[in-house]
DSSP file (Angstrom, degrees, kcal/mol; ACC not computed):
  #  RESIDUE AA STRUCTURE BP1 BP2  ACC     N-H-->O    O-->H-N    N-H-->O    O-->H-N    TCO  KAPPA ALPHA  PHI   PSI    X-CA   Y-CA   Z-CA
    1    1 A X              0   0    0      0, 0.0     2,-0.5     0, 0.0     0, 0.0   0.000 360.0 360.0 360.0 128.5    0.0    0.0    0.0
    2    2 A X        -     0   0    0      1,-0.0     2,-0.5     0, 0.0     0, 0.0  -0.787 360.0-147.6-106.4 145.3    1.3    3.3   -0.8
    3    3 A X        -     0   0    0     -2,-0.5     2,-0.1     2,-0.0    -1,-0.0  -0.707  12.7-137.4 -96.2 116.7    0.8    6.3    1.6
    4    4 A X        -     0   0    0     -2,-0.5     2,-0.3     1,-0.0     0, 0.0  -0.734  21.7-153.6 -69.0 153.6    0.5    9.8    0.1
    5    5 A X        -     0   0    0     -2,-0.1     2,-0.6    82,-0.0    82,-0.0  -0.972  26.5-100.8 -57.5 116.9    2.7   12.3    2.4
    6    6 A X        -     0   0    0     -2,-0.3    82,-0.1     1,-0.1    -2,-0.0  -0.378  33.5-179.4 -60.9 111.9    1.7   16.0    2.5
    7    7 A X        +     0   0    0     -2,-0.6     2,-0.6     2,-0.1    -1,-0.1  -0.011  47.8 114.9 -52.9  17.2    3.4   18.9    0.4
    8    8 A X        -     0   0    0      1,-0.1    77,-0.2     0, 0.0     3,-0.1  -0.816  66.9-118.6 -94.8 123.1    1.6   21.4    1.4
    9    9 A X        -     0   0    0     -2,-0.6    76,-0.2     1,-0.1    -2,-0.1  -0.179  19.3 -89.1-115.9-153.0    3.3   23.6    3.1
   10   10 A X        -     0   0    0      1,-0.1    -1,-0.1    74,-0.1    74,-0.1   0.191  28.8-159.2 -56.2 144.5    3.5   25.2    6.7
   11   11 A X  S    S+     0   0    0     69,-0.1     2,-0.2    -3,-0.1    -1,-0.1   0.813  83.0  33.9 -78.5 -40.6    1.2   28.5    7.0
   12   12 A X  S    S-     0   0    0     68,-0.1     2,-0.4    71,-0.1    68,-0.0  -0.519  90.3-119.0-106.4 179.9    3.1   29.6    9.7
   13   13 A X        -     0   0    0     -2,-0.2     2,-0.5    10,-0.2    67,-0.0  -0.877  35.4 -99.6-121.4 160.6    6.8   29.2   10.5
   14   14 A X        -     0   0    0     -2,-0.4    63,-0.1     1,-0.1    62,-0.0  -0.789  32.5-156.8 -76.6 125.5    8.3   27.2   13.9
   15   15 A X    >   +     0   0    0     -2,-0.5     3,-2.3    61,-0.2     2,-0.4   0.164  56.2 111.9 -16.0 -21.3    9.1   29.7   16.4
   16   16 A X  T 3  S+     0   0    0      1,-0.2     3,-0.1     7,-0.0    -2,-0.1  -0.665  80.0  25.0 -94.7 147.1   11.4   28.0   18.2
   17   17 A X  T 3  S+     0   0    0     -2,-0.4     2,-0.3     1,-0.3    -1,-0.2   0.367 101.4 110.6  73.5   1.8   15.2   29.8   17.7
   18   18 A X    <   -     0   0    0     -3,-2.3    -1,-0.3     4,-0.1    -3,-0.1  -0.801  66.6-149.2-121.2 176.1   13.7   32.6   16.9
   19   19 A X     >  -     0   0    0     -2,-0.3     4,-1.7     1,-0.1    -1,-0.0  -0.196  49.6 -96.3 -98.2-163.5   13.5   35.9   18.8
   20   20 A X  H  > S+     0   0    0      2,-0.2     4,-1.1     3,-0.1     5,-0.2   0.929 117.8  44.1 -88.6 -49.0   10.1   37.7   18.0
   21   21 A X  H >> S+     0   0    0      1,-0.3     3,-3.2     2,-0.2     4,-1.5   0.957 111.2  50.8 -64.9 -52.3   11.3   40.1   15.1
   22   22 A X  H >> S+     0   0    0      1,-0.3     4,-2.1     2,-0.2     3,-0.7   0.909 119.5  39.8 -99.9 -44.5   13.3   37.7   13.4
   23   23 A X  H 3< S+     0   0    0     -4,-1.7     4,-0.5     1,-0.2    -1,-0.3   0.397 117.6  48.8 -74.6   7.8   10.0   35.3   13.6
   24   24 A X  H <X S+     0   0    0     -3,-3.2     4,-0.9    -4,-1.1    -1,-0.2   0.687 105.0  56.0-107.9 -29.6    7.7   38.0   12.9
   25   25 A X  H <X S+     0   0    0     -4,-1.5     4,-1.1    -3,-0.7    -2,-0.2   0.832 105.0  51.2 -77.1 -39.9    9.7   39.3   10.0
   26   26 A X  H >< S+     0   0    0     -4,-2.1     3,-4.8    -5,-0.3     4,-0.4   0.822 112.3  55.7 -64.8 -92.2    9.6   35.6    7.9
   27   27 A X  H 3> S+     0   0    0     -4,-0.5     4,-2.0     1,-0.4    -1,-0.2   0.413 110.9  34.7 -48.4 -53.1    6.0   36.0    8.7
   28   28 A X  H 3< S+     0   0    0     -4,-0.9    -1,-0.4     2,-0.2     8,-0.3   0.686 114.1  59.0 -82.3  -4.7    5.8   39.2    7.1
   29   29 A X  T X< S+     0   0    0     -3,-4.8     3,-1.0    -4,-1.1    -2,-0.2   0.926 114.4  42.1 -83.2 -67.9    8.5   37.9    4.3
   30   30 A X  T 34 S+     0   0    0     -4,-0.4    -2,-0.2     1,-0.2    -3,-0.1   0.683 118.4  45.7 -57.8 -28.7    5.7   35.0    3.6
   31   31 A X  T >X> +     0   0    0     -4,-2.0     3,-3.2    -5,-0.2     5,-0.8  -0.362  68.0 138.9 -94.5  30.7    2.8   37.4    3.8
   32   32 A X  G X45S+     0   0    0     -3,-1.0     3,-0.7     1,-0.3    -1,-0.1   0.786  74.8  52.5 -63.9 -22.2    4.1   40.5    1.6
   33   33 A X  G 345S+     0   0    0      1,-0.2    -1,-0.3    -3,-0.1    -3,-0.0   0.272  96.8  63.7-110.3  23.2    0.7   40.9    0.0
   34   34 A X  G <45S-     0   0    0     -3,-3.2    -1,-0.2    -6,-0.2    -2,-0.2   0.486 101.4-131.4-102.9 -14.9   -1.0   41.0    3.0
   35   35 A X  T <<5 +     0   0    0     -3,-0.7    -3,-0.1    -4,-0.6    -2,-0.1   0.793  37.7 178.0  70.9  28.8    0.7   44.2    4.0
   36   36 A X      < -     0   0    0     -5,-0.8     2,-0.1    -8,-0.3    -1,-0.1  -0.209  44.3 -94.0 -65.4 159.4    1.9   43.1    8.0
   37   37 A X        -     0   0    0     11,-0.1     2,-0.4     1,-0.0    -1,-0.1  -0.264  32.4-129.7 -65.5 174.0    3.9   45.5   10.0
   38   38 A X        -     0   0    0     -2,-0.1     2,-0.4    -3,-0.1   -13,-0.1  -0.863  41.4-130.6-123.8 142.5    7.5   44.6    9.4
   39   39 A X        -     0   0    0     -2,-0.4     2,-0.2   -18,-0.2   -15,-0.1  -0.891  26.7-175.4-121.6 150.9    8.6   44.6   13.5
   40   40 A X        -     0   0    0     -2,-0.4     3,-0.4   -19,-0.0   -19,-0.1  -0.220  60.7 -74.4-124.2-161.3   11.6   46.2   15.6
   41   41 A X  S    S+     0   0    0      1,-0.2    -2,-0.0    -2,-0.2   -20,-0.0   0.769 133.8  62.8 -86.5 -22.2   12.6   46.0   19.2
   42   42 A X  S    S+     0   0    0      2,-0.1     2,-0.3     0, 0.0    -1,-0.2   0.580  75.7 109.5 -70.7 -19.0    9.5   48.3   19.4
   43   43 A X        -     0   0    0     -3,-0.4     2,-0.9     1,-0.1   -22,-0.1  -0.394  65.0-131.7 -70.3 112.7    6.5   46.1   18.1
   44   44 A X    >>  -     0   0    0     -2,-0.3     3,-2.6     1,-0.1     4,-1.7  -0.774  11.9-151.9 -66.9  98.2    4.4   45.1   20.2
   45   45 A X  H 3> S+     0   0    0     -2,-0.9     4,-2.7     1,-0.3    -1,-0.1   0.538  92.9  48.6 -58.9 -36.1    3.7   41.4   19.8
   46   46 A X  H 34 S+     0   0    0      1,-0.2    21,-0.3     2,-0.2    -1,-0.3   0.440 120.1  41.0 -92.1   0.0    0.1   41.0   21.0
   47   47 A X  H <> S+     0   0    0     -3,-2.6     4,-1.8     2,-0.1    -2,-0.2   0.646 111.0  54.8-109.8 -32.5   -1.1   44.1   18.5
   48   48 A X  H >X S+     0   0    0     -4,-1.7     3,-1.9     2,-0.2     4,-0.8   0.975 114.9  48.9 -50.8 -56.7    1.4   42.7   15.7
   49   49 A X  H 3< S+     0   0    0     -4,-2.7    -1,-0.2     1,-0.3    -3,-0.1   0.694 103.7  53.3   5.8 -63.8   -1.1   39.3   16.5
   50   50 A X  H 3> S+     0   0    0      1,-0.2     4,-1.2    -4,-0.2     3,-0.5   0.839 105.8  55.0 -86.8 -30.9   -3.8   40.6   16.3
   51   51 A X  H << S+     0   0    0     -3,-1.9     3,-0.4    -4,-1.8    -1,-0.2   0.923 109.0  43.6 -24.5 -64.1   -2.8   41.9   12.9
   52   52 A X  T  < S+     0   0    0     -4,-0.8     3,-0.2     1,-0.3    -1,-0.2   0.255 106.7  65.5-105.5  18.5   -1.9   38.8   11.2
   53   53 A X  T  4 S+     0   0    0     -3,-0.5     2,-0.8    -5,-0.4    -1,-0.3   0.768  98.3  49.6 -90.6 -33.1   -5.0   37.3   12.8
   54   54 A X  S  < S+     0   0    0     -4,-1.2     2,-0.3    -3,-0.4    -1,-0.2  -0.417  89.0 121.6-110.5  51.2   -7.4   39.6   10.7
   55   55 A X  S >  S-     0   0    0     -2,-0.8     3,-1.4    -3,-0.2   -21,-0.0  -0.822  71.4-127.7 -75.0 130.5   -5.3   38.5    7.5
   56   56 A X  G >  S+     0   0    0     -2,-0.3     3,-1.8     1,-0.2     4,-0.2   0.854 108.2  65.6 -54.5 -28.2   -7.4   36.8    4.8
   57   57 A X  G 3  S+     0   0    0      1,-0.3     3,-0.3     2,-0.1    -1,-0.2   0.880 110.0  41.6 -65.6 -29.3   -5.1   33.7    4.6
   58   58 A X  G X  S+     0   0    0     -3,-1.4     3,-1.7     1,-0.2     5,-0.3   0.125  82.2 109.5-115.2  28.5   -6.3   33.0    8.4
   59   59 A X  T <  S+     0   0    0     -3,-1.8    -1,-0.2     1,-0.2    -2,-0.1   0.724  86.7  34.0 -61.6 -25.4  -10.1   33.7    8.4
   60   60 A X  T 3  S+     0   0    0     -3,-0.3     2,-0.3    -4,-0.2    -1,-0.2  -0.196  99.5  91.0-108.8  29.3  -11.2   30.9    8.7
   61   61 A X  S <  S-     0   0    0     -3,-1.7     2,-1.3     2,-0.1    22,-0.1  -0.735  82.1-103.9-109.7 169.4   -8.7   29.2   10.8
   62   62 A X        +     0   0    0     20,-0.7     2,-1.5    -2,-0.3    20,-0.1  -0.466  48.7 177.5 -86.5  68.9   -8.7   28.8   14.7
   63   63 A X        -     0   0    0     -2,-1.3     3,-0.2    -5,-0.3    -2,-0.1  -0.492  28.8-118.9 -82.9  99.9   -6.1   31.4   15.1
   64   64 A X        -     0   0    0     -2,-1.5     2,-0.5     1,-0.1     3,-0.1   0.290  26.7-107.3 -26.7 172.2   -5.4   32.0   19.2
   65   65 A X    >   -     0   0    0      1,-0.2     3,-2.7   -12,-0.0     4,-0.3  -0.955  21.4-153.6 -87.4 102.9   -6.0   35.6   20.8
   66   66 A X  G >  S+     0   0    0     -2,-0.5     3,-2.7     1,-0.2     2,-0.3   0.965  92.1  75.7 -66.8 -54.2   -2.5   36.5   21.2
   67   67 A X  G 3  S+     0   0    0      1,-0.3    -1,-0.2   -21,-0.3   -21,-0.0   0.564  84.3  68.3 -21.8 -26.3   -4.2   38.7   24.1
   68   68 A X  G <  S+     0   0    0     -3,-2.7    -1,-0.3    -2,-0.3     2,-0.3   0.761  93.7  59.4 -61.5 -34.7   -4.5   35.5   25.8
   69   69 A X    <   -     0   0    0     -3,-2.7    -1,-0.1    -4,-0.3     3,-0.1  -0.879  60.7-147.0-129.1 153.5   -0.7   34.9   26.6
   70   70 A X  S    S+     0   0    0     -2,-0.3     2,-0.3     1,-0.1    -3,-0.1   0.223  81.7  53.9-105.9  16.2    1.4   36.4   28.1
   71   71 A X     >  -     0   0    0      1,-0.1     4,-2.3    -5,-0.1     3,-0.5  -0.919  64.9-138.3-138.1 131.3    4.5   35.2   25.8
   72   72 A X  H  > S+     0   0    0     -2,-0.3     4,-3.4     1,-0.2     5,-0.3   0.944 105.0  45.3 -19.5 -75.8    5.0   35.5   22.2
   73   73 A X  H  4 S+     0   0    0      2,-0.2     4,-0.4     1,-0.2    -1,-0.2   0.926 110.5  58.4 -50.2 -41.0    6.6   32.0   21.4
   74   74 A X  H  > S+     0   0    0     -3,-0.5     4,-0.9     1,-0.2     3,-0.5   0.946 113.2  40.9 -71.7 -58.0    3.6   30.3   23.9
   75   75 A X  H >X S+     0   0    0     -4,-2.3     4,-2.7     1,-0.2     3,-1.9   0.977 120.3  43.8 -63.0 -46.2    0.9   31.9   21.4
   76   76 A X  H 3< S+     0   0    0     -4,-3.4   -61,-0.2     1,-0.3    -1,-0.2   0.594 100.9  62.8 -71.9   7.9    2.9   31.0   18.1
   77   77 A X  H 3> S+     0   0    0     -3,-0.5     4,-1.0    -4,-0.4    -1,-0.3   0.646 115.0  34.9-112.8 -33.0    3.7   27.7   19.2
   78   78 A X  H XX S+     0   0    0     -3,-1.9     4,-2.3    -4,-0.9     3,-1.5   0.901 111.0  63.6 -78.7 -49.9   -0.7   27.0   19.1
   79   79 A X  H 3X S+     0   0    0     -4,-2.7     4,-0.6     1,-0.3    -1,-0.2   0.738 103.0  43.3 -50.2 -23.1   -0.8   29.2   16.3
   80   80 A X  H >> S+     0   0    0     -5,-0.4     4,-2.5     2,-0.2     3,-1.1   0.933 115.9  52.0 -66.9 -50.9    1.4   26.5   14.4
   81   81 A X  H << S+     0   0    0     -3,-1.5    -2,-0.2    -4,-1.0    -3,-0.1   0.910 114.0  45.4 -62.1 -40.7   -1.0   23.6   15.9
   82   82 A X  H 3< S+     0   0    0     -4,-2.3   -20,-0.7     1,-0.2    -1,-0.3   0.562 124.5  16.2-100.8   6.4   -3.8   25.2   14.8
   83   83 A X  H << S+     0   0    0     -3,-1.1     2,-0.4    -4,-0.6    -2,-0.2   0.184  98.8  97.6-153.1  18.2   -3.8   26.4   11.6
   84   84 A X  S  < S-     0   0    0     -4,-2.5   -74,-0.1    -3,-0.1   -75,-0.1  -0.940  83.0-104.5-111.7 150.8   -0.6   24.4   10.1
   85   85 A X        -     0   0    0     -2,-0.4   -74,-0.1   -77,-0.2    -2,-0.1  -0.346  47.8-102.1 -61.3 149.4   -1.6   20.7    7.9
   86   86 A X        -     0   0    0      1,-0.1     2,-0.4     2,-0.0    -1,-0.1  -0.066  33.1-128.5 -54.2 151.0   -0.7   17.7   10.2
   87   87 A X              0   0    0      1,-0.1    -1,-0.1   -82,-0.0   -82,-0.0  -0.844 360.0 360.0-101.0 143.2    2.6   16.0    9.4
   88   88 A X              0   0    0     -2,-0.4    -1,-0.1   -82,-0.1    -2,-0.0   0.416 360.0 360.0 -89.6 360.0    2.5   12.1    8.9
């Protein structure tokens, strides 16, 4: 029996090794025609969030309330679970 294995790939990017800008900036890298803030040491994470929650690409996904946590990586780390395809 052969097993199909997905190519679709991630929506979001893994968080972990990255500091917030550098993971906020691939974000915004992947999402250039969405217009996202591009983020500094100034950005606030839970209003960048809330940003690239009200993005078409995630309208219909279960994308947390970064307003919920109280660290960046902790919200991007569901935000992966929830709205990237399962791996086999």
């Amino acid at each position: 029996m052969y097993v199909a294995t997905s190519n679709i790939p991630p929506l979001v990017y893994d968080p972990r090794y990255h500091t917030f800008t550098s993971w906020a900036s691939l974000m915004c890298e992947l999402y250039a025609d969405q217009q996202l803030t591009i983020p500094n040491e100034f950005t606030d994470w839970k209003s960048w969030g809330n940003g690239l929650k009200g993005i078409d690409s995630f309208a219909r996904e279960a994308v947390p309330d970064p307003n919920l946590f109280d660290d960046w990586s902790d919200w991007a780390t569901v935000l992966v679970g929830a709205v990237n395809p399962a791996r086999s």
